[in-house]
Structures are given as C-alpha cells and as structure tokens.
C-alpha positions, 0 to 999 in steps of 0.5 A: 888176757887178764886173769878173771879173778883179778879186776880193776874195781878195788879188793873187797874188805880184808874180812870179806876175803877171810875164809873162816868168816865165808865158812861160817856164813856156809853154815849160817846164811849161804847165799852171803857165803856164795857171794863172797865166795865169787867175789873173793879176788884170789880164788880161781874158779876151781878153787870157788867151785869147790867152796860153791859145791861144799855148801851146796852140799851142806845145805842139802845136808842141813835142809834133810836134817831140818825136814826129817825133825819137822816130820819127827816133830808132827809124828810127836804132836799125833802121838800127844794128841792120841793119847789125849783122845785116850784119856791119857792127858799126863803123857800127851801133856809131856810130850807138847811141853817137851815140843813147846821147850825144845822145838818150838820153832818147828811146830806148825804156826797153827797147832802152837796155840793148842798145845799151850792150851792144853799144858796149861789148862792141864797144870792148872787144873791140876794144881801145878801153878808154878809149871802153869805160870812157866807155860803162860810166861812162854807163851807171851815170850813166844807172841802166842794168843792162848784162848784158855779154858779152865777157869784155874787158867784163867785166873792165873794168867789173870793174876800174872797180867795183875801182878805185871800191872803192880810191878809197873805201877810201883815202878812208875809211883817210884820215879815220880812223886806222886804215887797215885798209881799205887792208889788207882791199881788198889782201888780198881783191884777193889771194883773187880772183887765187888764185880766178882761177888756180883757172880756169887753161887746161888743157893742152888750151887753146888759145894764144888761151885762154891769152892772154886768161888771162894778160892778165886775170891781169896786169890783175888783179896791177897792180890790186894792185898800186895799192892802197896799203898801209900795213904799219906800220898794218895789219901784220895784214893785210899778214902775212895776205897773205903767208901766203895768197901763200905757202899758195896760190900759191908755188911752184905757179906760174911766168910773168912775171905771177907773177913780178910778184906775188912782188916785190909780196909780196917788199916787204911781208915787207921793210917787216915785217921792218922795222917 
C-alpha cells in the first residue's frame, strides 16, 4: 500500500515545501500554513500533527494576547472618558492620543470618531495647532469622518483642505500652460473672505466674539495670501478679483486684517497696470 504522504499529482512548488516559509505563514495567516502543512509530500502525519498542534497553540496563544489588549484598551477609553466627565481633559486627551497612535486598530470602530473629536477640539482649543494639525492628518490617514466642535477646529481642518487644495492647484498650473487654477483658488478664497465678513459680530458681541472673528478673518487673508498668482497668465481672473474686492468689501471695512487685504490687491492692480 502506497504511503499516504506520496501521490501521483505533481510535488508542489519547492517554496510551498520550505518549512521556514510554512512558519512564517504560522504566525501570519495559519490557515495557508495548515494547508501546506498537509500537503507537504514528505511529511508523515506524526510529523504534520505536530506542526498542526504548534500552530494551534500558537494561535490560541496570539488570540488571548490580542483579547487581553482589546480589554486593556477599553478599560483606558472608560479611564479617559472618567476624567473627561472630572474636568480632567489634559489626562483623559493623553491617554485617547496614546490609544489613536499606538492602538488605533483596536479601538471600537464606533468609539474612534469621538476620540479624534476630542484630542483635536482640545488641542485646538488650546492653541496647540501643530498637535492638531497632526490628529486631523491621522484621522484622514485612518479614513475617519470627524464631526469637530470648536470653531479653532474647525477652522483649522479648513485651512489644511485650503492648503491641499493650493498644493493641488500649483501642481496642476505647473504641468500645463495655462495656470488658471492659481487664479480660480485665489479668487474663490476672495468669495469666502466676502461670505466671512457677511457674519461680522454685531455691535452687541462680545470682546471674545470679536477676536475670534478677527483671528479667523486674518487667518483666512494670509491664506490668501500664499496662493500664487501669476497676472500675466491669468489677467482674467486677477481683474475678477478686483473687482469683487472693489464691489464688496472697499470702503465698507476697516481694521489691520483689512488693511492687509488692500495691499494684496494693491499689488495685483500694480502687476496689471504693468503687463
């Protein structure tokens, strides 16, 4: 009678046989292992038994280790969320930063969300922008939707999407002839500084209501500021932004952010005067 291990169909790949490559896939994806394990041609059974059981064990081994940090991690989200209801907000914003960095993977689906929120509103609000900007870029690196709360947050994950939409813009301008996407960006980042000053505090607004204003607004102008604009290639654009200046916000404003954006457009009519 024929040995079982032997057969008539041909011997598998000389890398599908190697036993360091079947104990790698132990660790990494046991059911490949325990199928090269029983098809290996030169094993007996006691000896694949015994390769079956090891990774067996080690999979029970590695499914424990991953249950008991699954349970460590959500004993660190109830700690975290304690102290937040404490008023303790730096510890509990340590401990969700520490869990979104290290253990992101094994963080409820449902709970990651809220931990972003909060690190991020809490830097923000703090005036902490570069470990804000770092929480925003994670998130979008993680494919998480975060519904932010403070206006700072806010402002800063629109100033990043601004930014990206810059660096794509100036991409696009460089690699063709054109370069009318520089004017688009910089004349739609003009309309949403004219929306913005639609919303200006009302005589009865408070001095911190007024001061966050004017910190968005400036933010919002140096923004502007940094997208390049090429008059000789886009004159069209650079008069419609003029012209928007001149028919909405001229004369109908005054402050040191205004005065900022009347010596942006100063130089784009002295560069079209020039031309």
């Amino acid at each position: 009678m024929p040995d079982e291990t032997q057969s008539d169909n041909a011997a598998p790949p000389a890398w599908m046989r190697n036993p360091k490559i079947i104990a790698v896939l132990v660790v990494f994806f046991i059911p490949a292992a325990l199928y090269l394990i029983w098809k290996h041609p030169e094993w007996n059974t006691k000896k694949k038994q015994v390769w079956t059981g090891v990774s067996v064990a080690l999979f029970a081994v590695m499914a424990i280790a991953v249950s008991q940090k699954e349970k460590a991690v959500l004993n660190t989200i109830v700690e975290a969320d304690q102290l937040w209801q404490q008023d303790e907000q730096e510890d509990a914003v340590d401990k969700y930063r520490k869990l979104l960095e290290s253990d992101f993977s094994l963080i409820p689906e449902d709970e990651r969300p809220r931990l972003f929120r909060r690190v991020i509103d809490f830097d923000a609000e703090g005036g902490d922008r570069d470990e804000a900007r770092k929480m925003i870029a994670l998130a979008k690196l993680y494919g998480v939707s975060v519904s932010l709360e403070t206006s700072q947050a806010k402002a800063l994950r629109d100033e990043m999407a601004e930014e990206e939409a810059i660096a794509r813009a100036s991409s696009r301008s460089e690699s063709s002839a054109g370069g009318s996407s520089d004017g688009v960006s910089k004349l739609a980042a003009l309309q949403r500084i004219v929306d913005k000053l639609g919303d200006f505090p009302g005589e009865l607004a408070g001095r911190t209501e007024r001061q966050k204003f004017t910190d968005e607004l400036g933010a919002m102008i140096s923004r502007f500021k940094k997208i390049p604009l090429d008059v000789a290639q886009s004159p069209d654009k650079a008069k419609a932004i003029v012209e928007l200046f001149v028919e909405k916000i001229e004369g109908t404003f005054s402050h040191d952010t205004y005065n900022q954006l009347e010596e942006i457009i100063a130089e784009i009519i002295q560069d079209l005067r020039n031309r």
